[in-house]
DRENPA-3360 file (N, C-alpha, C; in nm, 2 decimals, always signed):
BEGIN
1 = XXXXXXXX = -0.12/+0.09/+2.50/-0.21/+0.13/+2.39/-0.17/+0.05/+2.26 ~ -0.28/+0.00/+2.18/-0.25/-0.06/+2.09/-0.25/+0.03/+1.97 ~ -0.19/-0.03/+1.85/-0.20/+0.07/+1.73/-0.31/+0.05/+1.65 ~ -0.39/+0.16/+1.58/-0.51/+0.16/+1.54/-0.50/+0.07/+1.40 ~ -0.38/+0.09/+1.34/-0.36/+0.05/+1.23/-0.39/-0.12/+1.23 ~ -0.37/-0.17/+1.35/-0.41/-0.34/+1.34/-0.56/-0.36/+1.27 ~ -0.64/-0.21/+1.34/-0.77/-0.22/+1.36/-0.82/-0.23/+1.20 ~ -0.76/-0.11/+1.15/-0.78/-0.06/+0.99/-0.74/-0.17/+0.89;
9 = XXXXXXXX = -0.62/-0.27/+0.95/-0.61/-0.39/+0.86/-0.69/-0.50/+0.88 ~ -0.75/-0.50/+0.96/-0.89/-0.63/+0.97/-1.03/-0.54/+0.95 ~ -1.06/-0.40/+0.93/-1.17/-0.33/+0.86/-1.25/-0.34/+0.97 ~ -1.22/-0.31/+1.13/-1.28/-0.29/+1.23/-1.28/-0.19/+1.27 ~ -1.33/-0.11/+1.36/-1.34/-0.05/+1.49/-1.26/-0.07/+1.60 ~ -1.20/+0.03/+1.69/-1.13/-0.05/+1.80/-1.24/-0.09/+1.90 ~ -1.36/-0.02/+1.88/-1.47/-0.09/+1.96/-1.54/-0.19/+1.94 ~ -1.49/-0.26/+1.87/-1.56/-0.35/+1.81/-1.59/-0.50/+1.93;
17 = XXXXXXXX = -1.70/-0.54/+1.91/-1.68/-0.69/+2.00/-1.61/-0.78/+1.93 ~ -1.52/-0.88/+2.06/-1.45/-1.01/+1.96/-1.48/-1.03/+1.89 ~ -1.66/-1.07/+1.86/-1.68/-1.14/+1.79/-1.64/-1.10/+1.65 ~ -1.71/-1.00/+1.61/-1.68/-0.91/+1.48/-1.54/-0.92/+1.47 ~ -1.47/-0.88/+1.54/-1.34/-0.91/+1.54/-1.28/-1.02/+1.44 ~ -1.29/-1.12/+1.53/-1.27/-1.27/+1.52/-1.34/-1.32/+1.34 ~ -1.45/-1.26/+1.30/-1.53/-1.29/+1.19/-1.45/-1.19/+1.09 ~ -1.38/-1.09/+1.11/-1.35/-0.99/+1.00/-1.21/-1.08/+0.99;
25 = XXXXXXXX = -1.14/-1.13/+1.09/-1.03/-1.15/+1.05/-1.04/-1.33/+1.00 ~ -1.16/-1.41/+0.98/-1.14/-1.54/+0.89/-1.21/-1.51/+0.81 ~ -1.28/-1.37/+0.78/-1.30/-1.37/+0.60/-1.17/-1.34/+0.55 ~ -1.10/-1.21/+0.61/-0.97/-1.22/+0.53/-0.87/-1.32/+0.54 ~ -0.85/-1.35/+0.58/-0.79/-1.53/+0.61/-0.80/-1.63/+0.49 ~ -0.93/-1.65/+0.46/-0.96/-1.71/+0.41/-0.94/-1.64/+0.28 ~ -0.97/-1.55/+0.26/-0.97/-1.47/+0.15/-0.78/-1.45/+0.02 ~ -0.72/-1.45/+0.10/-0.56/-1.40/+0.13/-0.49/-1.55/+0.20;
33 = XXXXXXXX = -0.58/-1.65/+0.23/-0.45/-1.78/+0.24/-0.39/-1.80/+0.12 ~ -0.27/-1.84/+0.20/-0.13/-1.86/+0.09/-0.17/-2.01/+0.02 ~ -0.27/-2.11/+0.08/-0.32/-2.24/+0.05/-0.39/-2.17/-0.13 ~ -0.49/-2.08/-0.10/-0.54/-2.06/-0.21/-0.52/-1.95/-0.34 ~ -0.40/-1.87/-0.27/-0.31/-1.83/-0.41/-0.19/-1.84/-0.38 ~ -0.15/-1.93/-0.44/-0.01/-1.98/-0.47/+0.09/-1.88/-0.55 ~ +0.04/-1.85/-0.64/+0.08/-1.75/-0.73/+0.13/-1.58/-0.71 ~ -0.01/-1.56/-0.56/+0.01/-1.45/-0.56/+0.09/-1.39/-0.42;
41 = XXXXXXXX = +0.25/-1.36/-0.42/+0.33/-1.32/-0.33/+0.29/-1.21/-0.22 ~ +0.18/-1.09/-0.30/+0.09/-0.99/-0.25/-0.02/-1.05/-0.13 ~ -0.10/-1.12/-0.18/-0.16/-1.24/-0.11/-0.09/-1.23/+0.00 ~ +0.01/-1.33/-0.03/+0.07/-1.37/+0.09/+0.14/-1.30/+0.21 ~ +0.19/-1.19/+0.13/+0.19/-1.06/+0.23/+0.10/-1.05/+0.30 ~ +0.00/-1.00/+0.22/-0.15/-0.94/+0.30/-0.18/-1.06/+0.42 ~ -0.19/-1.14/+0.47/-0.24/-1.28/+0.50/-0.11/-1.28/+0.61 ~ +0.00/-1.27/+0.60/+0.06/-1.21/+0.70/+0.06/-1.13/+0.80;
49 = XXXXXXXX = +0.03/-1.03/+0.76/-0.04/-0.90/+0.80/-0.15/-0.85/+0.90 ~ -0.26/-0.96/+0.80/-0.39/-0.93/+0.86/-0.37/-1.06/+0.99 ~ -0.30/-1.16/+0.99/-0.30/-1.24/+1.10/-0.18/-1.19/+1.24 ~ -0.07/-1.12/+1.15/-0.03/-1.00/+1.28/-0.11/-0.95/+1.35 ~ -0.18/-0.81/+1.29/-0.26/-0.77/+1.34/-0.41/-0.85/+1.44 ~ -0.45/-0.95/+1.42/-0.54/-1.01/+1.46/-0.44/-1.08/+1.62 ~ -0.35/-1.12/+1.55/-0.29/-1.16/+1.71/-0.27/-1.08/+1.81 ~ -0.20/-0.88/+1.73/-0.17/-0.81/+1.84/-0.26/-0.78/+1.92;
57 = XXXXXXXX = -0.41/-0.77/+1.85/-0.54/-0.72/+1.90/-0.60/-0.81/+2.03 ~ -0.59/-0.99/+1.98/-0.64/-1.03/+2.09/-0.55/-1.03/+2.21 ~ -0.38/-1.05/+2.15/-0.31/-1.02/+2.31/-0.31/-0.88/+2.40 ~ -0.39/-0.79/+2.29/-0.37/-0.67/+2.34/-0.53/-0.66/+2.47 ~ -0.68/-0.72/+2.40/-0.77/-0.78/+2.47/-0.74/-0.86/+2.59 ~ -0.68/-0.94/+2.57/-0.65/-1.04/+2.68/-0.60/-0.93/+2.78 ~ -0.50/-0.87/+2.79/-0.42/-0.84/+2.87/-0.45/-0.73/+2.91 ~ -0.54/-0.62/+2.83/-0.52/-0.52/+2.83/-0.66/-0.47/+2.94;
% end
């Protein structure tokens, strides 16, 4: 079982299709790259975070 909380940090559903998936996590990506705030540490946290989460979700798809 995956944790719901990956779901809540890319603003999905756990039913969601990849695709939505995949699309919620390169707006925040893009949104939160460390390329485009330099300044902001929080940022870069978040952008961390939301790309954890995005990976546990597809290994958790792949496999699951």
């Amino acid at each position: 079982m995956i944790n719901n909380n990956y779901f809540k940090t890319l603003g999905v559903s756990p039913n969601e299709d990849l695709d939505i998936i995949k699309k919620a996590f390169k707006r925040l990506a893009s949104k939160y790259h460390p390329d485009k705030n330099n300044d902001n540490i929080d940022a870069q946290r978040i952008f961390i975070k939301i790309t954890t989460a995005y990976e546990k979700i597809m290994e958790f798809r792949k496999n699951g």
